[in-house]
Every structure is written in C-alpha cells, then in structure tokens.
N, C-alpha and C positions, 0 to 999 in steps of 0.2 A: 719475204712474203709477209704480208699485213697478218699479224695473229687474231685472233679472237679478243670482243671489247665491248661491256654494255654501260651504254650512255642513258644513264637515266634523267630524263629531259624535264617532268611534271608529271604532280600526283595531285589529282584531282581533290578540293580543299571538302568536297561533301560524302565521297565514298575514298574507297582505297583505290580505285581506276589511277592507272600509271602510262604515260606516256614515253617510249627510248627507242633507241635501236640499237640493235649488235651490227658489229663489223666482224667480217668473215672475210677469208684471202678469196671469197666468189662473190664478194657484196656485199652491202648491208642488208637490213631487214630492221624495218620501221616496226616497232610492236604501238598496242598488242595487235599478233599475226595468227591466220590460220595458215597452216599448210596443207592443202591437199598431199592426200596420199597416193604415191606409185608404189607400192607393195613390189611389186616385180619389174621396176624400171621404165615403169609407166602409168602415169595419169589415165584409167581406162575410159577408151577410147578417144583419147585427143593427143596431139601432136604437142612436143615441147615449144615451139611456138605459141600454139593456142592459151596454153596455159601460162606462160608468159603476159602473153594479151590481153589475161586474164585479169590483170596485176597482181599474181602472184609471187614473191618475191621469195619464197623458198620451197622445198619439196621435200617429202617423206619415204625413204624406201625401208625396206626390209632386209634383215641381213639371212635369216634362217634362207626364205624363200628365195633370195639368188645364188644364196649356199648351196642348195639344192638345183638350183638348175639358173642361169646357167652354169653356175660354181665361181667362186671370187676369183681362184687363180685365171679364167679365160677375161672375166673382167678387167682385174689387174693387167693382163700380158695385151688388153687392146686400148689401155692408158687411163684405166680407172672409170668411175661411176658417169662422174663430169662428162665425159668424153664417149663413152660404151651409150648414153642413151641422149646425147645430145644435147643436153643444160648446160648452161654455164654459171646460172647463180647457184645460191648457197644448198646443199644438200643436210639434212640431216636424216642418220639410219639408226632404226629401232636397232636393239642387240639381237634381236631375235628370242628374248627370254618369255615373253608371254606367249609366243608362239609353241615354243617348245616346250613349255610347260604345263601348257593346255592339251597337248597330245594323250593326257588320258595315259589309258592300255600301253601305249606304243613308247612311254617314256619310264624313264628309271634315275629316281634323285638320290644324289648323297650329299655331304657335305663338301667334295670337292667337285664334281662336274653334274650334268645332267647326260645320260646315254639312253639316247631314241633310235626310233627306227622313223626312215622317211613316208610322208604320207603317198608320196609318189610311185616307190619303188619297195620299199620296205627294206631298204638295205638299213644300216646302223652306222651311227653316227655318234660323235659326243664332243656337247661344248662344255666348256670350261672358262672362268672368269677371262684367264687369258687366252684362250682362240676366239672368244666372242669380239675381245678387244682387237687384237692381230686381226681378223679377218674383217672387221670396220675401216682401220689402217689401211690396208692393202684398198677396200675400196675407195680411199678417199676421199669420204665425206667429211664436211666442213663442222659437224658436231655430232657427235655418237655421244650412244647410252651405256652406262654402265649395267655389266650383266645383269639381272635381277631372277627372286623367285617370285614367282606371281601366282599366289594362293587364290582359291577359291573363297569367295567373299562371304562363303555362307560357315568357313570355317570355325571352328570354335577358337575361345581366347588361347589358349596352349599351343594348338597347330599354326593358327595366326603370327604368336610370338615366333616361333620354331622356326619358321618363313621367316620373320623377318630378319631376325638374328643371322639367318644365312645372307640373306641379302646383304646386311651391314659387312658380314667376310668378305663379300665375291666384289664389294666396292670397295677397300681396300685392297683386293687384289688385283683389281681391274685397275686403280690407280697405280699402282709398283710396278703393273706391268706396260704401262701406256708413254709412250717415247714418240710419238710423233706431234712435234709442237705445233705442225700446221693447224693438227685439227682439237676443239673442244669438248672435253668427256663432260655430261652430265651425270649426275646421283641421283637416284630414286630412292624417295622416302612413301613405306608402306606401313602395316599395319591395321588396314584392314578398316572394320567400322568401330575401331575400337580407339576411345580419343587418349586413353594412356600410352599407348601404343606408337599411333600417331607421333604423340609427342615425342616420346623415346626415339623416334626414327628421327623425326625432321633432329633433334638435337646432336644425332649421332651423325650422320648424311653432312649436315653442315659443320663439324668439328673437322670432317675429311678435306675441307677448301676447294671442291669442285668451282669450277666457273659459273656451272647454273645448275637450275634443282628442277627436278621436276617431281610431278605426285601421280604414284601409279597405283594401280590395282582399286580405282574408282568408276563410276560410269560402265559398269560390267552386268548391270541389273540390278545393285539396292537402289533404294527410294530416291526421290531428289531430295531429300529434310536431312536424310543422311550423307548423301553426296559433299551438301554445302555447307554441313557439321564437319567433315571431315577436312573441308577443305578450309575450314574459318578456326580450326585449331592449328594448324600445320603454313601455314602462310607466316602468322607473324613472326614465325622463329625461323622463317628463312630470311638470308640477308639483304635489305635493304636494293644495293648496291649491284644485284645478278638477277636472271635475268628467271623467270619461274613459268614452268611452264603442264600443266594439265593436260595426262593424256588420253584420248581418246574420245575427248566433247568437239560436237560440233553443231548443236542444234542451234536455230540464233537466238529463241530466249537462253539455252542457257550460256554462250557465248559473254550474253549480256550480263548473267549471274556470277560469272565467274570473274570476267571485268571487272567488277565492284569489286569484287574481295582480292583484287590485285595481281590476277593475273595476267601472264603475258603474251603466255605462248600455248597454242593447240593445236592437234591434230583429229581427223576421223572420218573414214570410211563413208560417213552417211550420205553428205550432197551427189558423190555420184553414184553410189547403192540406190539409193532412192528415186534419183532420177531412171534408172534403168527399169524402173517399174512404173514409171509414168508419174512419179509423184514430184512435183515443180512449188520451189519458194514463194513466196507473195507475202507481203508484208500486213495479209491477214490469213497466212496461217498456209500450209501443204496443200496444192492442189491437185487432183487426178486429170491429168490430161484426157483420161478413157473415157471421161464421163458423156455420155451424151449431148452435156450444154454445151460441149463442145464445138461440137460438131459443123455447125455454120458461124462460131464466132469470129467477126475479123480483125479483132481488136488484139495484140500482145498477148503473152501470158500476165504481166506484170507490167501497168503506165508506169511508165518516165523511167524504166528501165533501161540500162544501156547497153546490154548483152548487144552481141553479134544477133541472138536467136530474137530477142526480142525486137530488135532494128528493120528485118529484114523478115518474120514473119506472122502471119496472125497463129492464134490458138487452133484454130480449125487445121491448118498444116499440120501444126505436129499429132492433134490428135488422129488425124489420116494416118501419119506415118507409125504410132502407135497401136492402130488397127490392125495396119495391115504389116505391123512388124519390120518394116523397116531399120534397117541401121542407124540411116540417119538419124531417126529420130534419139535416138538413144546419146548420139553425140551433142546434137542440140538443145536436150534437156539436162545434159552434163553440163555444156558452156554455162546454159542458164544458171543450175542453183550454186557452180561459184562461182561465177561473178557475184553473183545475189550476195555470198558469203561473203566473198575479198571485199566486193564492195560495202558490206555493213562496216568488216572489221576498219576500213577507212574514214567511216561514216564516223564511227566511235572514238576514235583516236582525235581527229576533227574536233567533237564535243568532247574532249577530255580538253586538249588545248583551251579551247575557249570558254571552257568554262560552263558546259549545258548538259553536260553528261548524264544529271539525274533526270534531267527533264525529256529527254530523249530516250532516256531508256524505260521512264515512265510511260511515255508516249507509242514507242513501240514493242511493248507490252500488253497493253493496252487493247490495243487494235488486234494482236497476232493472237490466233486461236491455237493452243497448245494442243497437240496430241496427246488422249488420254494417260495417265501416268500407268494404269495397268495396262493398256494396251501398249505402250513405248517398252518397258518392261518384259513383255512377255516378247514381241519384238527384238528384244536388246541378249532375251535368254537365247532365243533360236540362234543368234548371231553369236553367241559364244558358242555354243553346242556347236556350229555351223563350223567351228573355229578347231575345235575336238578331233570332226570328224572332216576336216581340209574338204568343202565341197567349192571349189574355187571360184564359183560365181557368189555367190553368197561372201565370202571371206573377203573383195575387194569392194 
C-alpha cells in the first residue's frame, strides 16, 4: 500500500504561497486544499458523491464524536471510516482533543489522560495520548492528529506554557505509541498568542519528525493581527519539505492570508454552518439568501459560477425555499459555498503555478467585503461556547 508523501512542486517567487501534493494509500490531494468537514461521518447534508463533485479531494471527521456514537469498535467491525460512510479518498480525523477539552464542567485533566463525561449521555469516558491514537487506527483514516491540549486562548503565559508542555508529552506519546504505517500522524504546535511560546512549540513538534505539522489553538476568537502574528512566527521553523496545515480557517479572505504565509492545508465548519442559515459566498462578500431582493431575482447566486445550485437555479428559488424552510434549500446552499471554496482553493493554486498569485489575491480582496472583525468574533465566541455546551446544530 502506497504510504504517505509530500511533493513539494513551487513556492511562489513574491509570497511564501506553495504549490504540492500528498500521496495517501485513498489518493492524492493537490494542496493548498480545504477540507470540508464530516464531524460525524458526514458532510451535513450532502451525499459522499456530492461532495466529491464538489472537487473535493479529502474530508475531515471527528474521532471524540464517533467515539461516542456510533463508537469506533462498530465502525471498525463494518470495515472502517473508508467504507462505514462511503468515501473512498483520502480521510483525515481530528484526535478529538479540542473537543474534549472544551467540555468545561464535564472534563478533568492531568498530565496523563483527560477524563469526561459524554455530552450525550453523561456517562464517562477518558482518552489518553494513546487511545486517542488507537482509536484513529482502528478507524482508518489516511492522516490523524496527534492528541493535543487546547487551551483557552485568553489564557495567561503560565497556564498557556503548562498546556503546552503537555501537549509536547502527549506528542511523543502518541508517536511511541503509533504502529500503523498505513496511515500519517501529525504534530501540533501551540502556545497560544504568545510568540515565545509559539516558537518553543514549532521547535520542539518539529525535533519529534512527524510527516506534517499542523498549528492549533488559533482562529478560536483572538483578532486576525494576532492570528497572522502567530502564524508568521511558527511557519518558518516548520520544515520546508512537509506538508503544514492550519486548523480551523475557512473564510476565503483569510484562506488567501494564510496561503501567502505558506500554508497548505485547512479545515472548518463555516461554509456549511453558514450556508444553513442562509448566508451564500460571492466573490463580493456573504450573502443572505432571506433578504427580500431576493425574492423575484432570476439570475444565480453567483455569475460564472459552476455549482450544481448555481447551474440549475435562480436566487429567487432558493430564497423560497429558505422561507418557507425547506430542506432543500439548505442542501443547495451547502453545494453552493463549497464549491465556491474548492473551487477558490483551485483558483489559487492555478495563480501560484503561474505566477499571478499576488495579483489575484490583491484582486480578490479587493472586491470581497469582509465581515466585521467584532462581529466575526463575537460570532466565532458563540461557536466555541456552542462547542462547551455540544448544541449539535451549531457545532457542525
């Protein structure tokens, strides 16, 4: 079976935008890629097909929340993740450690496991560097994360440190304990908004030799000035050579921000969260389907879009079906903002190859009107709170 491999192809000669792809035994994956997220073994509400169609080229699930239902050993015993929700390209699964850590009241840390009770059921539970690992294993997904602790970003320097130093444990433990060569573990480097920190992590995370790195516990609610501080310290002491990846951005300005400073890989929640409330990409900025001006328009959401939704219907459709509460609609404005998405990150890669990447990112910048930073923010707080207190519509 084809192991794990990243081809680093061109690094754009005016930013740090990188062009590669990893090879996985379910596929490659062209970066830089977004992955939509299946939290619970599904893309909400579309079909592994659709998403597919989408040009999606890999997917995100969750290991706490199928831990919990359906539980990994029934996954495992009906032929793994691959197979249990009908993908066949590349999978990668969160540890489940921001999940579990953000449980508030319901969780209990030490230095060697965390022990929770379920948001579901309230029984108790405890993972540990190595069951988070084991239980990735068993679902066989083509890159998992190593366990991590994920502090509260409002933390002070000391508890900050205290986190992270755990973290740095639970990633050598989660390496000593990981035997299954199919698949590739990533390291997370944390540390919080603090750039000593930062560094201490990315140099210690990277002493460890994972395959690729990823940067956690950002995009949780500080500012974007600090976001992209944190991320412009921690980048150049990750290795050239692997494959780096950002979790939890998924807006398309900051897609584009984070592209320049070299990253490769992202995941998040947002395009079908947001679609479910009516709010549709355009490449001038979020639009409300509900609104009024909707109402008789017969033209796309979005010209020269290539979505299914955009192909086949006007604006006025979907804002009906967001009236009157339709399913549909909800499906339709999911296809819509990823493709929007796959198709930007396409778009990017494209202008990285050839050479236009500054001028396209200038450009569609430019044009795209950014959601308030205190409103995105305050937004982004309800969404971890949301995250606290497991209110399952909100959380995917």
């Amino acid at each position: 079976m084809m192991k794990f491999n990243f081809d680093l192809q061109k690094t754009d000669s005016a930013t740090a935008a990188r062009v590669g792809t990893i090879a996985t035994p379910h596929g490659d994956i062209p970066t830089p890629v977004f992955m939509p997220v299946a939290t619970l073994g599904a893309v909400k509400t579309l079909a592994p097909e659709e998403v597919q169609a989408l040009g999606a080229s890999i997917i995100l699930g969750n290991t706490y929340h199928l831990y919990l239902r359906p539980g990994i050993s029934t996954i495992s015993k009906l032929g793994g993740l691959h197979k249990f929700m009908g993908w066949d390209g590349p999978i990668l699964t969160d540890s489940g450690g921001f999940q579990v850590l953000s449980l508030g009241h319901l969780r209990k840390i030490n230095n060697d496991s965390v022990v929770f009770r379920s948001h579901i059921d309230g029984g108790e539970h405890s993972f540990s560097p190595e069951v988070a690992t084991q239980l990735q294993s068993e679902l066989g997904a083509d890159i998992i994360m190593a366990f991590d602790d994920c502090p509260d970003h409002h933390g002070e320097l000391v508890e900050i440190r205290q986190s992270m130093e755990r973290t740095h444990r639970w990633a050598e433990r989660c390496l000593a304990s990981h035997t299954n060569e199919s698949q590739a573990m990533f390291g997370i480097v944390h540390g919080g908004i603090f750039p000593e920190l930062r560094r201490q992590s990315a140099e210690f995370i990277t002493s460890l030799d994972f395959p690729g790195y990823a940067i956690g516990g950002l995009s949780v609610g500080e500012s974007k000035n600090l976001t992209w501080a944190m991320v412009e310290e921690v980048v150049p002491l990750l290795p050239a050579d692997k494959p780096r990846y950002l979790m939890g951005v998924g807006s398309p300005e900051d897609l584009f921000e984070a592209v320049a400073r070299g990253i490769d890989m992202f995941d998040c929640v947002l395009p079908t969260r947001v679609a479910r409330n009516g709010s549709l990409f355009t490449s001038l900025g979020r639009r409300s389907i509900r609104r009024a001006q909707y109402k008789d328009n017969d033209a796309p959401v979005e010209d020269g879009c290539d979505c299914y939704t955009c192909h086949n219907f006007p604006a006025a459709y979907l804002h009906h079906l967001f009236k009157s509460e339709e399913m549909l609609g909800y499906r339709l404005a999911s296809i819509h903002n990823l493709r929007f998405i796959v198709r930007l990150m396409e778009r990017i890669r494209v202008s990285i190859i050839d050479g236009s990447f500054r001028s396209f990112k200038e450009g569609f910048v430019a044009g795209y009107k950014v959601t308030d930073q205190s409103i995105r923010q305050s937004q982004k707080q309800k969404w971890v709170e949301a995250q606290r207190n497991k209110q399952p519509d909100i959380l995917t």
